[in-house]
N, C-alpha and C positions, 0 to 999 in steps of 0.2 A: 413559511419558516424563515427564521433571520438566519445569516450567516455569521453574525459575531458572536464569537461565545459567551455563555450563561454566565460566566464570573471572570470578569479582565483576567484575573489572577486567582489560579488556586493553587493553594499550597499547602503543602504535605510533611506533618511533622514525622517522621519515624520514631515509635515509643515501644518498641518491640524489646523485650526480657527476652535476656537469654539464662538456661541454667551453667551452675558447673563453670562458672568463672570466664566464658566465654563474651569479648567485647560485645557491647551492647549499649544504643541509643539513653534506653531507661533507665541505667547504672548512669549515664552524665547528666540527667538534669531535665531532659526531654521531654517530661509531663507538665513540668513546672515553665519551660521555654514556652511550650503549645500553649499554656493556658495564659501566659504574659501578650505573648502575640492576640491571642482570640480578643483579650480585655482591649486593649491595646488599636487592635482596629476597629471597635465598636466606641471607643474613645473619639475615634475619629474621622466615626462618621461613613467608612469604607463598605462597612458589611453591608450584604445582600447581592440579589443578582444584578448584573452588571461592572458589581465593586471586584471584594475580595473576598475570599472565601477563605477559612483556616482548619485544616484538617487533622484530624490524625489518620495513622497509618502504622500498617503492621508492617514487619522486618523490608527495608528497603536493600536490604544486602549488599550495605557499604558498609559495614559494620564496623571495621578498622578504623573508618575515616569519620566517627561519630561522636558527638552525635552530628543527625545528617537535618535536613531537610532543602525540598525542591520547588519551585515555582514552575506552575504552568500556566500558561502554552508556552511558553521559555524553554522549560527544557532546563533551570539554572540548576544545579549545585549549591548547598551553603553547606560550613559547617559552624559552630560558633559555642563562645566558652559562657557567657554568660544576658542578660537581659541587653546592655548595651551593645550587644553585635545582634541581637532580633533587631533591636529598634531601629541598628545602622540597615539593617538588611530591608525593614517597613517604610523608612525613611527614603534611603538613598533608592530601592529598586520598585518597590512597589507604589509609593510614589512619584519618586523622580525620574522614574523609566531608566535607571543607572546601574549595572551591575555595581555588586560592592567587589573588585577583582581579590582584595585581599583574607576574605571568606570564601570562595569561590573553591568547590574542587571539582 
């Protein structure tokens, strides 16, 4: 059994609805983020094991601070308002091994 993990990077869009007017991932954008990223690293060549992997995921319960999504084995934090802060986030971290500090929470 290897020791390095299955996907350098996996990462975790939060696309959880909430009702009754409560903040929520799904209400900013978050489906339409996930699925920019997913194209977006199959553009580039990244997908599959070893690369990067692009997820979705149910209520990450930052919900205030969203929409959310997290990079692992990182551990990072993003949060971001439109395509060009994914592609800064695919570009500068997932690529460039560089937190983007000013999406970071």
């Amino acid at each position: 059994m290897s020791d390095s993990p299955y996907y350098e990077h996996h990462v975790f869009f939060c696309l959880n609805q909430r009702e009754g007017g409560r903040p929520c991932c799904f209400d900013k954008g978050a489906t339409q983020a996930q699925e920019h990223a997913k194209q977006r690293i199959k553009e580039l060549g990244l997908s599959g094991q070893g690369k990067v992997r692009i997820n979705k995921a149910g209520c990450l319960d930052r919900c205030e601070e969203g929409p959310v999504l997290v990079v692992y084995p990182e551990g990072t934090w993003y949060t971001y308002v439109d395509n060009q802060d994914i592609d800064e986030i695919i570009d500068e971290h997932l690529v460039g091994g560089k937190v983007v500090e000013r999406l970071k929470i």
